[in-house]
C-alpha positions as CSV (number, residue, x, y, z in Angstrom):
1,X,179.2,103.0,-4.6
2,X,179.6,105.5,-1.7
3,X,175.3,106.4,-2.7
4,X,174.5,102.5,-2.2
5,X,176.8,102.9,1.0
6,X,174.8,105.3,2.3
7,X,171.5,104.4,1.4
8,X,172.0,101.5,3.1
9,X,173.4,102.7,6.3
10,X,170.2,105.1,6.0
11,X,167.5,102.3,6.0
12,X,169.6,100.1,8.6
13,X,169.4,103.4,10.7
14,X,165.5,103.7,10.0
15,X,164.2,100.1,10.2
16,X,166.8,99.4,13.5
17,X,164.6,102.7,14.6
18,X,161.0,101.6,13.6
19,X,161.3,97.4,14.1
20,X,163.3,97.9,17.1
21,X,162.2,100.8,19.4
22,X,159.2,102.3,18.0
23,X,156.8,99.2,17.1
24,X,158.4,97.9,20.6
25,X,157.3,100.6,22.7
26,X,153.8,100.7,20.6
27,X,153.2,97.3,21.4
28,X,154.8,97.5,25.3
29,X,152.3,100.7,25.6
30,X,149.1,99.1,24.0
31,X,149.8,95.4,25.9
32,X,150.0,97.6,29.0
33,X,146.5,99.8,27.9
34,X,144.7,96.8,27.3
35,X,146.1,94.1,29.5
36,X,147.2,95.9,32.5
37,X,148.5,93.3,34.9
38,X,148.5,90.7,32.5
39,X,151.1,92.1,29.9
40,X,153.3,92.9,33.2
41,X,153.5,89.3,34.3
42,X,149.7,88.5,36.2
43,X,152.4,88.6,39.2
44,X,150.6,87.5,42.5
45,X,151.4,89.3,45.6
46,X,150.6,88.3,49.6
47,X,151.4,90.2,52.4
48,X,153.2,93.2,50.7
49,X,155.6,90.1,48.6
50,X,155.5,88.7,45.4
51,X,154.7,84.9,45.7
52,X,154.4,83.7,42.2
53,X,152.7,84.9,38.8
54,X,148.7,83.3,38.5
55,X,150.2,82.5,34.7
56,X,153.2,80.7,35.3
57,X,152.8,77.0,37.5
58,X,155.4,76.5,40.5
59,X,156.3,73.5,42.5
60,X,154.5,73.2,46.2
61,X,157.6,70.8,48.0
62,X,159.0,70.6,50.9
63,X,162.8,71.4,51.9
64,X,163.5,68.1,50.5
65,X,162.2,68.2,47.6
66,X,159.2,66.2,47.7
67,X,156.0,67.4,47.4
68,X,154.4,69.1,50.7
69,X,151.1,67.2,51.6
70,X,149.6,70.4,52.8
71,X,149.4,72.2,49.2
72,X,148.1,71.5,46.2
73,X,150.2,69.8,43.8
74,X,150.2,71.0,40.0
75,X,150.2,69.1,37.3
76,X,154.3,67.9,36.2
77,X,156.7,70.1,34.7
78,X,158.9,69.1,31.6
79,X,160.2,72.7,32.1
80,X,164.2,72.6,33.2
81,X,163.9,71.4,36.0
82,X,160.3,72.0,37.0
83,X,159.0,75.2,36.0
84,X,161.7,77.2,34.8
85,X,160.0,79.9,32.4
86,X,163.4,80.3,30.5
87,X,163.4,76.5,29.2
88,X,159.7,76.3,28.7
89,X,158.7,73.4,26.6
90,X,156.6,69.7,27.2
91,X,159.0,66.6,26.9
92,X,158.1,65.8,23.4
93,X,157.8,61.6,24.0
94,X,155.2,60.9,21.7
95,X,152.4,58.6,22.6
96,X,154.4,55.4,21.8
97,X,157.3,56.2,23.7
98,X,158.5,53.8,26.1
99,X,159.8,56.7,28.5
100,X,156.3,58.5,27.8
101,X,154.2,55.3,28.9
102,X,156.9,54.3,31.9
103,X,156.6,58.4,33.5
104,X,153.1,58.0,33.4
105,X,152.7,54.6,35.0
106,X,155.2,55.6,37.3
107,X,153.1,58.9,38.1
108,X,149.6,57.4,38.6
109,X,151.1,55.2,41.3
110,X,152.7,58.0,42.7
111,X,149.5,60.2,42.9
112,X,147.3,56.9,44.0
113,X,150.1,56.6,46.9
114,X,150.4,60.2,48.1
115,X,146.7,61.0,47.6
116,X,145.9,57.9,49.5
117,X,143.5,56.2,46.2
118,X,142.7,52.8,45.8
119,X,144.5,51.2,43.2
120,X,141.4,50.7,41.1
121,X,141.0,54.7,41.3
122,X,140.7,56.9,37.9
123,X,143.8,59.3,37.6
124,X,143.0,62.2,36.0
125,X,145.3,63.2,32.9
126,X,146.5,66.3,33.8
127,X,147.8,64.7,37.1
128,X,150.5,63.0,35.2
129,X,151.3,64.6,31.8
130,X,153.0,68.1,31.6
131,X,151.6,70.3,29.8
132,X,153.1,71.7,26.1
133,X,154.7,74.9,28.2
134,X,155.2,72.8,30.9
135,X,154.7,75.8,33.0
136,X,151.0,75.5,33.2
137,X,149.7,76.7,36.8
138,X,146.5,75.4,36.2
139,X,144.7,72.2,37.4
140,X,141.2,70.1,36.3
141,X,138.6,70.1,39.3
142,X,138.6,66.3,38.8
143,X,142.5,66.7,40.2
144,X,141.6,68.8,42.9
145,X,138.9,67.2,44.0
146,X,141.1,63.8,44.2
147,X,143.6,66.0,46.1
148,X,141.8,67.8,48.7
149,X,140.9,64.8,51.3
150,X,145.3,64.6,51.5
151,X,145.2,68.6,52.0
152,X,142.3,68.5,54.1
153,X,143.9,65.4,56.6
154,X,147.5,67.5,56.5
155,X,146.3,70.4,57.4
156,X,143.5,69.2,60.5
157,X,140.8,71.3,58.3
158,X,137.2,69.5,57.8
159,X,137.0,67.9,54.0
160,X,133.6,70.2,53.4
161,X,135.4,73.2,53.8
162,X,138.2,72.4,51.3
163,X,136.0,71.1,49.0
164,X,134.5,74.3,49.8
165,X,137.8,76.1,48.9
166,X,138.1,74.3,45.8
167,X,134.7,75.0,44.2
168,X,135.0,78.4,45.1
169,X,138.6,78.9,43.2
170,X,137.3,76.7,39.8
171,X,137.5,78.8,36.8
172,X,134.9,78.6,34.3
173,X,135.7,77.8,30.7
174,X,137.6,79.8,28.3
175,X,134.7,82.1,26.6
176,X,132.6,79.8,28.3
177,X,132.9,77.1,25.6
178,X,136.6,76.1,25.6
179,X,138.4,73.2,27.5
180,X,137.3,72.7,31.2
181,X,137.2,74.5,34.0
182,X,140.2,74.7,36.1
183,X,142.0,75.6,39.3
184,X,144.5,78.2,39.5
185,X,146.9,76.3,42.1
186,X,149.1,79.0,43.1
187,X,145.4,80.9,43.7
188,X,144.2,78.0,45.7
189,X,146.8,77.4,47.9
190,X,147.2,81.1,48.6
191,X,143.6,80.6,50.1
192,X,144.6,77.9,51.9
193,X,147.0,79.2,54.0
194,X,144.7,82.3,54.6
195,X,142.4,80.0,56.3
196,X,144.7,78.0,58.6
């Protein structure tokens, strides 16, 4: 009995050693090789301060709470209570859900309202859907491009050169073959207020 005892206090000992620190730290250290920045967060820094992470979306509002007409506006956030990386998750409403169909509706008149469309205007998807994460901090240029007149008009800044702005912050493809290209919106608006 006291062998087994031991035997197994021995292999707790080695496996809490090898699962827990060693393949940990061999993982930390080759993330940090490869990846760099990116295993460390992809945090985004201006002026000497850390202003968000160019992985991880974040809300644009004012002190009230509603969103600032000067920024770019990401796509919604199922996440806690709008992108809060320690409840990350969509709102899992399937595509027959009443609250799922209501949200939307209720979004695209939003978005026609405070982007100043006409009703008859085509809303992109990813202006009123969260995402899976719901911490996604990208945008489609389609949803840009629908927002920039609103930044443009808030911000006394001619519509060229925030179309401008926005062309020059689109992201390719993924391998050049995946999805669409996107805009980072934490990227964009950082640009923003570097011009004005």
């Amino acid at each position: 009995m006291r062998r087994q005892l031991v035997t197994g206090l021995l292999v707790t000992v080695v496996l809490t050693v090898l699962c827990g620190i060693a393949y940990p730290l061999a993982m930390t250290g080759l993330a940090q090789g490869i990846w760099g920045n990116r295993a460390s967060g992809s945090f985004v820094s201006e002026n000497g301060r850390v202003v968000g992470s160019s992985l991880i979306g974040q809300a644009f509002t004012l002190k009230n709470g509603a969103p600032d007409p000067r920024y770019f506006q990401p796509r919604p956030s199922a996440a806690g209570t709008g992108y809060d990386a320690m409840s990350s998750g969509g709102s899992n409403d399937g595509p027959l859900s009443k609250d799922l169909l209501t949200n939307v509706a209720d979004r695209v008149k939003a978005y026609r309202e405070f982007n100043r469309l006409s009703p008859s205007t085509s809303v992109p998807v990813d202006a009123v859907t969260a995402s899976a994460s719901g911490l996604d901090p990208d945008i489609s240029v389609a949803n840009a491009m629908d927002q920039a007149a609103r930044v443009a008009a808030a911000r006394n800044l001619p519509a060229a050169q925030v179309l401008a702005l926005v062309h020059g912050h689109t992201d390719g493809r993924a391998y050049g073959i995946l999805g669409e290209k996107t805009v980072n919106v934490l990227d964009l608006n950082l640009a923003l207020d570097r011009t004005s």
